[in-house]
DRENTIMI-750614 format. One line per 5 residues: number of its first residue (from 0); their letters; for each residue x, y, z of C-alpha. Coordinates in steps of 0.25 Angstrom, whole numbers, plus 5000, padded with zeros to 4 digits. Example, Ala and Ser with C-alpha at 12.3 -4.5 7.8 and 13.67 -1.06 7.14 Angstrom:
0	AS	5049 4982 5031 ~ 5055 4996 5029
END
This chain:
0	XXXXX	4698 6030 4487 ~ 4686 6022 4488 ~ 4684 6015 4501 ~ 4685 6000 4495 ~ 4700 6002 4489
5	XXXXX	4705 6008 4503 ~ 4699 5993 4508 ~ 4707 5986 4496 ~ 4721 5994 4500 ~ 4718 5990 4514
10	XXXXX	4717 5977 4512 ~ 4727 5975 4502 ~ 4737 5982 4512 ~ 4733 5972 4521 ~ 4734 5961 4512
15	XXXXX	4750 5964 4508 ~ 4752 5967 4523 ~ 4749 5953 4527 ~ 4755 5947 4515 ~ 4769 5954 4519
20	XXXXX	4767 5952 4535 ~ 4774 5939 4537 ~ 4786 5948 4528 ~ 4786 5959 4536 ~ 4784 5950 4549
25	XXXXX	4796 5942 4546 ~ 4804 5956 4544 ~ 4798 5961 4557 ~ 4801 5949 4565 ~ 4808 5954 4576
30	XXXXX	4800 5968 4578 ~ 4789 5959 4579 ~ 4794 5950 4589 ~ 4799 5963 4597 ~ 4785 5966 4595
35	XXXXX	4779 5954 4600 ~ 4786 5952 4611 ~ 4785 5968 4618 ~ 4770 5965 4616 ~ 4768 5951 4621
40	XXXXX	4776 5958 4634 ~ 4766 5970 4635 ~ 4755 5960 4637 ~ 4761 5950 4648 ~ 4767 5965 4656
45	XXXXX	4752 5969 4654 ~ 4747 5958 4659 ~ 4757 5954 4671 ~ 4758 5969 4675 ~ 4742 5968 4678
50	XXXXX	4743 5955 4682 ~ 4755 5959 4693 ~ 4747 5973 4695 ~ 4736 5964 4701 ~ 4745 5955 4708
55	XXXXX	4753 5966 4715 ~ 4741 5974 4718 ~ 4734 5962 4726 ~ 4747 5960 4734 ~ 4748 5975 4737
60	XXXXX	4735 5975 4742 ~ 4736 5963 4751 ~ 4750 5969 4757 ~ 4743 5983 4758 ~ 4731 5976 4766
65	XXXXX	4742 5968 4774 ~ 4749 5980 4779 ~ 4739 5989 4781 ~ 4731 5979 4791 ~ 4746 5978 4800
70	XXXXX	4744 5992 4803 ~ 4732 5990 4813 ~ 4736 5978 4816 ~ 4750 5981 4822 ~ 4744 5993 4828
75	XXXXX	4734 5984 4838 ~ 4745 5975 4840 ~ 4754 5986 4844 ~ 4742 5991 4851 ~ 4742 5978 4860
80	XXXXX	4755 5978 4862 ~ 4756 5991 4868 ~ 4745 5986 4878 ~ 4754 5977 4884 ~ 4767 5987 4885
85	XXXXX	4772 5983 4870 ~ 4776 5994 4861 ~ 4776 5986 4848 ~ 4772 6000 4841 ~ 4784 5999 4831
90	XXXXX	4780 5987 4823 ~ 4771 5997 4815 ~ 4782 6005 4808 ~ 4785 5990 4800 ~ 4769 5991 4795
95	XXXXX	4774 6005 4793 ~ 4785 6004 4784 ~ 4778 5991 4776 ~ 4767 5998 4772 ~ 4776 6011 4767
100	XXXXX	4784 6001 4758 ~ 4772 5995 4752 ~ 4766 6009 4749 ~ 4779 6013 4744 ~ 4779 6000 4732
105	XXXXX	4764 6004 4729 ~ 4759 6010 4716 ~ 4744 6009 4720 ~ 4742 6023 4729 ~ 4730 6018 4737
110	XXXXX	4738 6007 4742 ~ 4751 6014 4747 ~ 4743 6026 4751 ~ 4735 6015 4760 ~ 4749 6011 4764
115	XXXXX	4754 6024 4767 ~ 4742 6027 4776 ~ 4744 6015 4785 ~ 4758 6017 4786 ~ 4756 6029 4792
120	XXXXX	4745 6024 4803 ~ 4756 6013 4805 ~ 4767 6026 4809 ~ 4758 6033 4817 ~ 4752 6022 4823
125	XXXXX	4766 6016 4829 ~ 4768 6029 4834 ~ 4754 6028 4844 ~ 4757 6015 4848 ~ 4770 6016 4855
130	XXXXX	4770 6015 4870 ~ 4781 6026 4868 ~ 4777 6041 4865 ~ 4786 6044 4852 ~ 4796 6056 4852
135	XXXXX	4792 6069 4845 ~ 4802 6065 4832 ~ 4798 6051 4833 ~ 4783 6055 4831 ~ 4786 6066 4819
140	XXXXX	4794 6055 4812 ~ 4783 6044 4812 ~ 4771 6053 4810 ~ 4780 6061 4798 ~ 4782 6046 4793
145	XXXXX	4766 6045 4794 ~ 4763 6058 4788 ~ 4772 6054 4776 ~ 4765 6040 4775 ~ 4751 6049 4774
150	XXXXX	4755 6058 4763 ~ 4763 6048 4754 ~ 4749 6040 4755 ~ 4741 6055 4752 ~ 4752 6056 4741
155	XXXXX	4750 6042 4735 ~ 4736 6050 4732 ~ 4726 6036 4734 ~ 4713 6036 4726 ~ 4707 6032 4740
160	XXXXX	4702 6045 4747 ~ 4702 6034 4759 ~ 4716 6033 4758 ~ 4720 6049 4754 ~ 4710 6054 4767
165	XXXXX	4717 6042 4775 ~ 4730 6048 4772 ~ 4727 6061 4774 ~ 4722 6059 4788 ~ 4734 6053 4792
170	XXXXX	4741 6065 4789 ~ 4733 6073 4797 ~ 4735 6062 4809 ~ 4749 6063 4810 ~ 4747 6080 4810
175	XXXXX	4740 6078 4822 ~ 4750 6068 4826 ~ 4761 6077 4825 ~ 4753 6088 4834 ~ 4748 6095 4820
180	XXXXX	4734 6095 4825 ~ 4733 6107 4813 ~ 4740 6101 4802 ~ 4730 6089 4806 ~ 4717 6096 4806
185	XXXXX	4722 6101 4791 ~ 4723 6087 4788 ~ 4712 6082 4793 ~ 4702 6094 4789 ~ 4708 6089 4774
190	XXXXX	4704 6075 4776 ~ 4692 6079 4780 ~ 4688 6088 4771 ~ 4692 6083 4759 ~ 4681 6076 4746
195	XXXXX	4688 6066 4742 ~ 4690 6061 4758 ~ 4676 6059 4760 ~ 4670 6048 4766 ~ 4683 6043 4770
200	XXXXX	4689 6039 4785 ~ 4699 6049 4786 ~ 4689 6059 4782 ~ 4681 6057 4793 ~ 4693 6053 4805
205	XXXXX	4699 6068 4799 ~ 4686 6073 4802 ~ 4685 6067 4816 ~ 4699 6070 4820 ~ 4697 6084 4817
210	XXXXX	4687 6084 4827 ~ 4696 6077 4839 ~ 4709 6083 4835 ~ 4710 6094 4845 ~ 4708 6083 4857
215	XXXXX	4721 6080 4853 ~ 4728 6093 4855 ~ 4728 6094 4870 ~ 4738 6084 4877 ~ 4732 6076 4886
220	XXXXX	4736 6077 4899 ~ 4731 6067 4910 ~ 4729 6069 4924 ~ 4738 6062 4934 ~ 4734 6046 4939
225	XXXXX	4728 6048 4953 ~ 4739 6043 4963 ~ 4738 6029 4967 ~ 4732 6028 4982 ~ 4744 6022 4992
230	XXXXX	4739 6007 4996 ~ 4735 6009 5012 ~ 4736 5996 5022 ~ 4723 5993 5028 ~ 4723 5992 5042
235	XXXXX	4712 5986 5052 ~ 4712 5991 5066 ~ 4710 5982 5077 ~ 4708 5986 5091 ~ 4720 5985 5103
240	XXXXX	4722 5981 5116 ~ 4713 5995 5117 ~ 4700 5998 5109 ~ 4706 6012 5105 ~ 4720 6007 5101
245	XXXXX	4717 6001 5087 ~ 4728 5992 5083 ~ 4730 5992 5068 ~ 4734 5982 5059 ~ 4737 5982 5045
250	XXXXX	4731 5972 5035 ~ 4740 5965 5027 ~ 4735 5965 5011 ~ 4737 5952 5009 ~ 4733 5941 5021
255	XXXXX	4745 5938 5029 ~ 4748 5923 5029 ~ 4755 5916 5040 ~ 4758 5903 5050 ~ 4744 5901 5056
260	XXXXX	4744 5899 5071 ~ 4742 5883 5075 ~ 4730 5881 5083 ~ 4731 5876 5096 ~ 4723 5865 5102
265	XXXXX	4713 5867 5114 ~ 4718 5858 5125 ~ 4709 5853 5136 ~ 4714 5854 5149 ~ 4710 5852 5163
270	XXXXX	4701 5860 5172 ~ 4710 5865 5183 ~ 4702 5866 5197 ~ 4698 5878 5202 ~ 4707 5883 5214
275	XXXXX	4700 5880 5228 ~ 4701 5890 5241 ~ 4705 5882 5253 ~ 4695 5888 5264 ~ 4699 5895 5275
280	XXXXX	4705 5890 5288 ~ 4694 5894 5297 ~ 4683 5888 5288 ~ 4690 5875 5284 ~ 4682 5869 5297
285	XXXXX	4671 5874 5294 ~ 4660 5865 5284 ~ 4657 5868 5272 ~ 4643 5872 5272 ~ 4648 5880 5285
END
């Protein structure tokens, strides 16, 4: 069949088609509404879905950021409280428990494995800042509740090495935490030494705290505080009726204050005459120049 009568049948196919479509359109009338109708709905869900994707995404990054930026901040206002005799350490677990609900409602993995992370400083943190030493099942419960925090991030698997190498050395923190100095050397040997971590801050604090851990494995013990020399009286010594019977006399620490003495006036009195010696009986005849 030569090419220009396959044309002609085309066209003439074409032709009855259109000539029978307001026919077959008026049979069809309610599988073409259908029709219409599930399409016109595709594109306003295609449209909204994207448009509420990027709603949702701008509000889930301003909350992350929000939350994030209360963890340091409540820790130096814990911080100065505790300077002046306050124990405020427990407001952290709310910043806590905030950023594990947001993590939890998160599809995007970078940012709930972001949030996991910095719920697990917040854990760890409330814990060194009480003015109170925790009790052994106390500490095991937090730090297990800030392990956990760490893996779920590593399991959220972030395409962010920052984040993966972040999580990974919180793990090894709460190892050594927990008195696992080995299980922490594991841990932060792997961070260390891992590719894909390279170039990244927790690369390079795992690196460094490899280097200082076994400072921590000694306990500290510091010598006693130096008594408190007793406060002495000082006393001045003043000689006595006798040059060798010193008299001493304490010397108050603060001046004594008392009734001064009134002064009394000088008064002027008369001269009295000097006492004279009648002479003698047998020189009273006797004159004067004798």
């Amino acid at each position: 069949m030569k090419s220009d009568h396959r044309h002609e049948l085309k066209t003439n196919e074409l032709a009855d088609w259109l000539a029978n479509f307001p026919e077959w359109a008026k049979q069809n009338r309610k599988n073409l509404t259908v029709a219409g109708v599930v399409v016109v709905a595709a594109i306003l869900v295609y449209i909204v879905s994207h448009y509420w994707v990027g709603v949702a995404g701008a509000r889930n990054r301003e909350r992350l950021t929000r939350l994030v930026s209360q963890v340091p901040e409540q820790i130096n206002t814990v911080m100065r409280s505790a300077a002046q005799g306050t124990d405020q350490s427990y407001t952290l677990m709310p910043i806590a428990q905030d950023l594990q609900d947001f993590a939890d409602g998160l599809s995007n993995n970078d940012m709930a494995a972001l949030a996991l992370i910095k719920r697990g400083e917040a854990l760890r943190a409330e814990l060194h800042l009480r003015l109170t030493d925790p009790t052994k099942d106390d500490l095991a419960a937090q730090i297990g509740k800030a392990k956990a925090s760490y893996q779920a991030a590593l399991d959220r698997k972030p395409s962010n090495p920052a984040l993966a190498a972040a999580a990974q050395f919180g793990l090894g923190l709460c190892e050594e935490e927990l008195g696992n100095f080995g299980q922490a050397a594991d841990v932060y040997r792997t961070t260390a030494q891992k590719p894909e971590y390279a170039g990244t801050v927790a690369q390079a604090a795992a690196e460094y705290r490899l280097k200082i851990m076994d400072d921590f494995k000694t306990q500290v013990v510091f010598k006693p505080a130096p008594a408190e020399p007793q406060a002495t009286t000082p006393t001045i010594q003043i000689p006595g009726t006798a040059a060798s019977d010193p008299t001493a006399i304490p010397v108050p620490s603060e001046p004594m204050i008392g009734p001064v003495a009134p002064t009394t006036p000088a008064v002027a009195t008369p001269e009295t005459p000097a006492a004279t010696t009648p002479p003698a009986a047998g020189d009273a005849n006797q004159p004067a120049g004798g």
